[in-house]
C-alpha positions as CSV (number, residue, x, y, z in Angstrom):
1,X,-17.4,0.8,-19.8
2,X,-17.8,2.6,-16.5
3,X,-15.5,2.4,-12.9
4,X,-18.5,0.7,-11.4
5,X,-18.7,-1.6,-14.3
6,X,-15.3,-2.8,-13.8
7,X,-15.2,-3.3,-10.6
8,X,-15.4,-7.1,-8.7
9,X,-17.6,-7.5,-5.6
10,X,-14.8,-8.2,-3.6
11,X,-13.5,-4.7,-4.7
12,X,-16.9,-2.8,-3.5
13,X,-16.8,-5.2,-0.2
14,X,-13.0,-4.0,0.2
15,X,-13.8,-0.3,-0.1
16,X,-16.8,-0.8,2.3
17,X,-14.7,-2.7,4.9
18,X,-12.2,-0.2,4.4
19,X,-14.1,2.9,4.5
20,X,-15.9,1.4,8.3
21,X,-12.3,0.9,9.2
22,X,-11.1,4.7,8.4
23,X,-14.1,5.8,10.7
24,X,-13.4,4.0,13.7
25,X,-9.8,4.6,14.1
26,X,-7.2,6.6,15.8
27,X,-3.5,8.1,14.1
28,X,-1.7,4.8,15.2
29,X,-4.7,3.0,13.4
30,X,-4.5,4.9,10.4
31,X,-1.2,4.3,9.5
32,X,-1.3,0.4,10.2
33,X,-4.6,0.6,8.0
34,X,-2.6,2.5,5.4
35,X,0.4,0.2,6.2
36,X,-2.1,-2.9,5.2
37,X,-3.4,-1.3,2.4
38,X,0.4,-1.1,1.0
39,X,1.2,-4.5,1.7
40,X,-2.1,-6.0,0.3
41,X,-1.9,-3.7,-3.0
42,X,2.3,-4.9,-3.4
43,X,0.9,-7.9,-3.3
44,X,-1.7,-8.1,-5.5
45,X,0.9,-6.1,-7.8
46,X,3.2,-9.4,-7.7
47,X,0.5,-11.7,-8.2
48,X,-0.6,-10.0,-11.4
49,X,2.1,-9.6,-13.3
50,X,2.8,-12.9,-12.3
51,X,-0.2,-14.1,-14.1
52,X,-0.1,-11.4,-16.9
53,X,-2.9,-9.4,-15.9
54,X,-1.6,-5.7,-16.6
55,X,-4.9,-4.3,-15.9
56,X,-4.9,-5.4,-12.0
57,X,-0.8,-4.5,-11.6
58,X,-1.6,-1.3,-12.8
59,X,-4.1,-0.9,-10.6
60,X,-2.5,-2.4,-7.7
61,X,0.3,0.2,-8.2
62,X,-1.8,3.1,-8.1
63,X,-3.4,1.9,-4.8
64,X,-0.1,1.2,-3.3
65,X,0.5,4.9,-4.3
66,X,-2.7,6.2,-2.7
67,X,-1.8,4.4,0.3
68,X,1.9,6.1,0.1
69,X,0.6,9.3,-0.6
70,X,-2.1,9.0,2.5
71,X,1.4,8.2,4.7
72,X,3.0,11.1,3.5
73,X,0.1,13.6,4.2
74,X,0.1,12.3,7.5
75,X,3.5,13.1,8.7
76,X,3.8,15.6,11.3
77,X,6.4,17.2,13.2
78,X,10.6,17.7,13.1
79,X,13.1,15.3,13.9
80,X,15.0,12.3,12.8
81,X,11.9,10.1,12.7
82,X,10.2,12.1,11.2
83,X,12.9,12.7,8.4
84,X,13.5,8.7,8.0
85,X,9.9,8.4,7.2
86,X,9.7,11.3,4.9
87,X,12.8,9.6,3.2
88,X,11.2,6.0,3.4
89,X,7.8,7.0,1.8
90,X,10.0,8.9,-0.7
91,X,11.7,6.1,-1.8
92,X,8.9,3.6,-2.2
93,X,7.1,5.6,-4.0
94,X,9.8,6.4,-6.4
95,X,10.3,2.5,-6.1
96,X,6.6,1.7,-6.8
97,X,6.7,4.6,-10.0
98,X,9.6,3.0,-11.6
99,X,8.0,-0.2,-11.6
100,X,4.6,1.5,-13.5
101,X,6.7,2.1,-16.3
102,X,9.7,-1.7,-16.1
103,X,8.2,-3.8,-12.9
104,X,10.6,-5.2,-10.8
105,X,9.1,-8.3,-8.7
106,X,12.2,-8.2,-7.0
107,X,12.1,-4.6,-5.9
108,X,8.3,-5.3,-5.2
109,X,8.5,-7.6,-3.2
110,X,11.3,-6.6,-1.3
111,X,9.4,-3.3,-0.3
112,X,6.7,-5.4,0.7
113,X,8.4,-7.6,3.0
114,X,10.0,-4.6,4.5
115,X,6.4,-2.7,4.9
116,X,5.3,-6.1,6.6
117,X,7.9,-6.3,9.1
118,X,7.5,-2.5,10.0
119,X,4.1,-3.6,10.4
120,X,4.5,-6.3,12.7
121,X,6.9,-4.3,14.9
122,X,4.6,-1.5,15.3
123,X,1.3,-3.7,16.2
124,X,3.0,-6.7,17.4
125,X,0.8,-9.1,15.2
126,X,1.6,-11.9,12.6
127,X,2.3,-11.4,9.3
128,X,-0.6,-9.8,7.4
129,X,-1.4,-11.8,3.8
């Protein structure tokens, strides 16, 4: 079976959305996008093992840890900031490995909620889904 056989039309619509989203943005925008994209793979991590589906919380994972690593990349500069995100991304993604191997809904979802209130501070928006 190939990649594109596997994947849904709402994944292709997702990446095309996404990718239109990438082009048009700014630093702030990137990391709310990447921010988003954390939030919604978490998500869709705790919905699947929820209903079983191993394939799609594996999956979900390994986006939530291209969207982690895509953070990291981006962090520039010295300071304490800088150092407390360094350290944040650091530990979500160790978070988000640990739960690859024993998933922890808990720990999941608790990342999440954290992710979505950093989110909502930064932009000053509602709560994304």
């Amino acid at each position: 079976m190939t990649l594109l056989a596997r994947n849904t039309p709402q994944d292709a619509y997702r990446r095309v959305e996404l990718d239109a989203r990438i082009g048009g943005s700014d630093p702030r925008q990137l990391v709310s996008l990447c921010y988003e994209q954390l939030i919604g793979a978490l998500g869709t991590a705790l919905h699947a093992a929820e209903a079983g589906d191993n394939q799609r919380k594996s999956e979900s994972l390994t986006r939530a840890l291209s969207s982690l690593t895509a953070l990291q990349l981006g962090i520039s500069g010295e300071g304490e900031i800088t150092w407390a995100l360094r350290h944040l991304y650091e530990a979500t993604r160790k978070s988000v490995l640990d739960s690859v191997l024993a998933f922890d809904a808990g720990a999941i979802a608790t990342i999440r909620q954290d992710y979505i209130d950093i989110l909502r501070a930064m932009t000053g928006t509602a709560t994304p889904h």
